[in-house]
C-alpha positions in Angstrom: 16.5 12.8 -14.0 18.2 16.0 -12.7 16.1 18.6 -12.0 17.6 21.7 -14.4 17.0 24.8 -11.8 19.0 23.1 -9.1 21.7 22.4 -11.8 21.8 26.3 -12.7 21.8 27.1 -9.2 25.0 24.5 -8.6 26.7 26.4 -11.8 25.9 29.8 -9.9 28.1 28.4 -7.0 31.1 27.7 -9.2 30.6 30.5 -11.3 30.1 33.0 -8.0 32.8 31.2 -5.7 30.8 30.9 -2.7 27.1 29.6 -1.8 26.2 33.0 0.2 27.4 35.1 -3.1 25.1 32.5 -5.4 22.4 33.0 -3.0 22.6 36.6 -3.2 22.9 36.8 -6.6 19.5 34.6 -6.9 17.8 36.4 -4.5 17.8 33.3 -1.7 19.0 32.7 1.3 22.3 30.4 1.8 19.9 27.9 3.8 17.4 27.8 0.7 20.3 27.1 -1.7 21.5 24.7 1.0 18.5 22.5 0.9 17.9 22.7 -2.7 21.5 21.0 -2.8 20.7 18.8 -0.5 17.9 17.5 -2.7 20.3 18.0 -5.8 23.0 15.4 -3.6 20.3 12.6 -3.3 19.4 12.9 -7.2 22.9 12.4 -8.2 23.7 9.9 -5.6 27.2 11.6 -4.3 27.9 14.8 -2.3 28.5 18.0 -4.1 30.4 20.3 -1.5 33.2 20.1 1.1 34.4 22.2 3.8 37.6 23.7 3.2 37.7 25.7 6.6 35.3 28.4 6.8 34.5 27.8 3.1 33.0 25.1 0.8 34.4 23.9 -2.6 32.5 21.7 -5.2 33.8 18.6 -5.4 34.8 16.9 -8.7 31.2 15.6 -9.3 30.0 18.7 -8.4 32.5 20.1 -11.0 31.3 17.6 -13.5 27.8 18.8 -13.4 28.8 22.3 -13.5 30.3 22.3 -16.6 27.7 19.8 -18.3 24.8 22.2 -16.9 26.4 24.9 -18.8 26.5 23.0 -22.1 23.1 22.2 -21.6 21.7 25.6 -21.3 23.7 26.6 -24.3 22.4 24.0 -26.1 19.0 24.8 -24.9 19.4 28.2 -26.1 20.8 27.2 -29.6 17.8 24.9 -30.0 15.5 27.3 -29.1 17.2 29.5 -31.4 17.2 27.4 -34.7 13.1 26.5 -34.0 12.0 30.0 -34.0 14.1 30.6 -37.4 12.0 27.8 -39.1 8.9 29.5 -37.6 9.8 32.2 -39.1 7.9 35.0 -37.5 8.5 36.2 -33.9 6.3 34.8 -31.7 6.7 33.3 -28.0 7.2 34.9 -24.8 10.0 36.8 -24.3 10.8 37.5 -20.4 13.0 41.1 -19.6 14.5 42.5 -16.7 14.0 46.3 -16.5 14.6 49.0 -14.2 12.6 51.9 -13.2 13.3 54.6 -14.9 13.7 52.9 -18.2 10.5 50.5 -17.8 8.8 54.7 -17.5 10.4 55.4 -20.0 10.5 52.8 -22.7 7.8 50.1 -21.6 4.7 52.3 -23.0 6.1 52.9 -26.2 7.9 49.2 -26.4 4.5 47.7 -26.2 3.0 49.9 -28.8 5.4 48.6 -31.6 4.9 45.4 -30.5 1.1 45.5 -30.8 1.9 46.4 -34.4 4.5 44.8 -35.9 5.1 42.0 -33.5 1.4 40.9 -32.2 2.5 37.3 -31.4 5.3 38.2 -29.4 3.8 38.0 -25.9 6.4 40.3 -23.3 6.7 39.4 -19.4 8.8 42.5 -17.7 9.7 42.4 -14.1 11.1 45.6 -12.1 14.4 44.2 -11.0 18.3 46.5 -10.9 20.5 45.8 -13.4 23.0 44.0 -11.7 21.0 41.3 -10.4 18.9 41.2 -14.3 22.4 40.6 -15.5 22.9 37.6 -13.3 19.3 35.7 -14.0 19.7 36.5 -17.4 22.8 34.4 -17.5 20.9 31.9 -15.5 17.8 32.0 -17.8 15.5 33.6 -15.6 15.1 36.2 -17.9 15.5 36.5 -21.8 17.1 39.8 -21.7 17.5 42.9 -19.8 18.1 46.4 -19.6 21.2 47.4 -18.1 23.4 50.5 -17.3 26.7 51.8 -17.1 27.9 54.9 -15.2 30.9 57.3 -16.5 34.1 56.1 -15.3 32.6 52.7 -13.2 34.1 49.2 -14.1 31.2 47.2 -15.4 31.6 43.5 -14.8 31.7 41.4 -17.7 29.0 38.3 -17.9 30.6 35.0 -20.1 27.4 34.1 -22.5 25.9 37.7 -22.9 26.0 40.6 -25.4 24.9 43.6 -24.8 24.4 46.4 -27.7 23.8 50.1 -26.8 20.5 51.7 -26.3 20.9 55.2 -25.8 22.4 57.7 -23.6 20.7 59.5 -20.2 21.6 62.5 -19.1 22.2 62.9 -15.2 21.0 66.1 -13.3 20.8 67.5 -10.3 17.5 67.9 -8.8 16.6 70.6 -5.9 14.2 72.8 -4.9 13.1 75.6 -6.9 13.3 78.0 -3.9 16.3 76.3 -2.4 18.8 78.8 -3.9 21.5 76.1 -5.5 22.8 76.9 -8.1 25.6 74.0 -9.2 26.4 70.6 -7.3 28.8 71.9 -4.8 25.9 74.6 -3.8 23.8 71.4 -2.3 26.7 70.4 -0.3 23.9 71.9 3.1 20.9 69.7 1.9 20.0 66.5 2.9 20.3 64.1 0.3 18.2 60.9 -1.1 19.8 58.0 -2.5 18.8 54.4 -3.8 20.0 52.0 -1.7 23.7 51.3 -0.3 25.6 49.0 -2.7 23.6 50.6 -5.8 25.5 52.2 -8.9 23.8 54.8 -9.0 24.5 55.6 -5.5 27.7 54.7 -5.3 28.9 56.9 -8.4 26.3 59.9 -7.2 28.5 60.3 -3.7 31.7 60.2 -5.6 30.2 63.7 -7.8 29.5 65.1 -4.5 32.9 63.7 -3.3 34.6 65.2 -6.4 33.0 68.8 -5.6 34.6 68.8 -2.1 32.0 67.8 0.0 30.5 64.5 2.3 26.7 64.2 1.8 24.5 64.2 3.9 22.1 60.6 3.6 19.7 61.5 4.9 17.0 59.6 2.8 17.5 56.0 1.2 14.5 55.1 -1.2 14.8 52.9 -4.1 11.2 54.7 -5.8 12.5 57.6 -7.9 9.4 59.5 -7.8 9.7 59.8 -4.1 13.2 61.2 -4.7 11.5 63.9 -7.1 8.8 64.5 -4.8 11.4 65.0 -1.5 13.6 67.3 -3.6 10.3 69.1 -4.4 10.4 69.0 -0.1 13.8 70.2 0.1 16.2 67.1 -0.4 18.9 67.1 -3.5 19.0 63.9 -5.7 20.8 62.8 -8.5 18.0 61.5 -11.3 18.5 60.5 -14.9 16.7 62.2 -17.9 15.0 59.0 -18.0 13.4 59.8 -14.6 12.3 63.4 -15.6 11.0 62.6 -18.7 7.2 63.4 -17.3 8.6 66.3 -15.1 6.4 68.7 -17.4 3.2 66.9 -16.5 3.8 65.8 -12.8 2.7 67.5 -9.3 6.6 69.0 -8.9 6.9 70.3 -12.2 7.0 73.7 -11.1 8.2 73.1 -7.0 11.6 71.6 -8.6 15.0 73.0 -10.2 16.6 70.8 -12.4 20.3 71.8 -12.8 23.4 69.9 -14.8 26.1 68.0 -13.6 29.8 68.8 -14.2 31.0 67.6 -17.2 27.0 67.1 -18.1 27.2 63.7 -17.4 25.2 60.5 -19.3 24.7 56.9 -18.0 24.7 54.1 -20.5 21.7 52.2 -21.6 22.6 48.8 -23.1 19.8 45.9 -24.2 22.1 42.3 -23.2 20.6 38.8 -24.0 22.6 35.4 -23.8 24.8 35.0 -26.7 22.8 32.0 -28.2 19.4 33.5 -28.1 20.3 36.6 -29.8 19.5 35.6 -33.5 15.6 34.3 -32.2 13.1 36.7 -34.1 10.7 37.8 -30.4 14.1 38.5 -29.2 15.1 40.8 -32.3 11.5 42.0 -32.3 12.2 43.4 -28.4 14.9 44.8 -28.9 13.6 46.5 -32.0 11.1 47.8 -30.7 13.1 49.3 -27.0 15.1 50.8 -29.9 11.9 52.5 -31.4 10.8 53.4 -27.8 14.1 55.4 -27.1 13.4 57.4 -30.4 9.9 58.3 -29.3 10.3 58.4 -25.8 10.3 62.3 -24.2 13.1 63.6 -23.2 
């Protein structure tokens, strides 16, 4: 018998290309996927990668496996699917991937509805960026998760996941109240605090301050968004979404920071995405009722 992670983690390969971008992707190092292979080689009784110089390939077992692996998940999922419609009414665990500012901002009220309408539905949420949810999602680490799209950034489309629209987040700029700025290109002096490098967020945030005719200045990286409200209550700008403000009134910096718009007032995206075949199961349409009931009570 094959064991099934390993066989997700072989599809990862093909589907990623390379072992180091699978590895990243799952949050292992390329010598961990490397041994789990290993182990995956003697179950199946024939090698599963070659070197093709600097690179390895899968090799037409490997490539068997591959695509049977991802029939089997589907399968999986559309078994899972048709039991919970005889059951009836939601109930299971349901596993999502959520990031900071919208676990703040939606958990609370999320699990509230639950409680309520959904009491058997038992929900497991883990802090994790959208890009990597995305990718253990599809690999059925997760049920669902919270993701995000930035104006005018190419979102990478996942085969086997929908995603339906949440809500929209405003984005702000967020200084001192005695630092004198005014508008974005007026922070182009002040240090700045970002999330880390090869974040969205990030990466779109230095293309405003690009796009207003300055370089900032990084001085800060910090993934915590709190910290970045509390060092531009120090004297730091940040970009944060309405999401991340959305306690402002009753937090420690309420009155140390200026919260000023964006050109073109900006909004991220907010999407709910599940695989395609789990979508119909009642705890997942019982989440993602109830995120939806969150985002209409949540503060803002």
């Amino acid at each position: 018998m094959f064991d099934l992670r390993r066989l997700a983690m072989l599809l990862e390969i093909h589907e990623r290309g390379t072992l180091a971008a699978a590895a990243k992707a799952l949050h292992l190092t390329s010598s961990a996927v490397s041994q789990q292979l290993s182990t995956l080689e003697k179950e199946v009784g024939a090698p599963l990668l070659r070197k093709v110089g600097r690179h390895v390939e899968l090799t037409t077992e490997a490539l068997i496996l591959a695509e049977s692996t991802r029939n089997v998940l589907s399968e999986l999922d559309a078994a899972r699917t048709r039991i919970s419609l005889l059951e009836g009414t939601p109930a299971g665990q349901v596993r999502l991937a959520i990031f900071q500012s919208a676990a703040q901002a939606l958990l609370p009220g999320a699990l509230d509805y639950l409680a309520e309408d959904a009491p058997q539905v038992e929900l497991h949420a883990v802090q994790i960026n959208p890009e990597t949810g995305l990718i253990l999602t599809r690999s059925r680490e997760f049920d669902m998760v919270i993701s995000e799209s930035y104006p005018h950034r190419f979102i990478p489309e996942h085969a086997e996941l929908t995603s339906e629209l949440l809500t929209h987040d405003t984005l702000h700029l967020v200084v001192a109240a005695d630092s004198g700025v005014e508008d974005l290109a007026g922070a182009a002096h002040l240090p700045w605090v970002f999330e880390g490098k090869h974040n969205t967020s990030r990466v779109w945030a230095i293309d405003q301050c690009r796009a207003a005719g300055f370089e900032p200045q990084v001085r800060y990286v910090m993934d915590d968004l709190g910290t970045h409200l509390q060092l531009a209550a120090a004297g730091a700008a940040a970009v944060l979404p309405g999401f991340a403000l959305a306690n402002l009134p009753r937090s420690a910096e309420a009155d140390a920071v200026t919260v000023l718009p964006l050109p073109g007032d900006p909004k991220r995206k907010i999407f709910v995405t599940v695989r395609s075949e789990s979508a119909e199961q009642p705890a997942i349409k019982a989440v993602k009722e109830a995120l939806r009931h969150a985002v209409n009570s949540a503060p803002r």
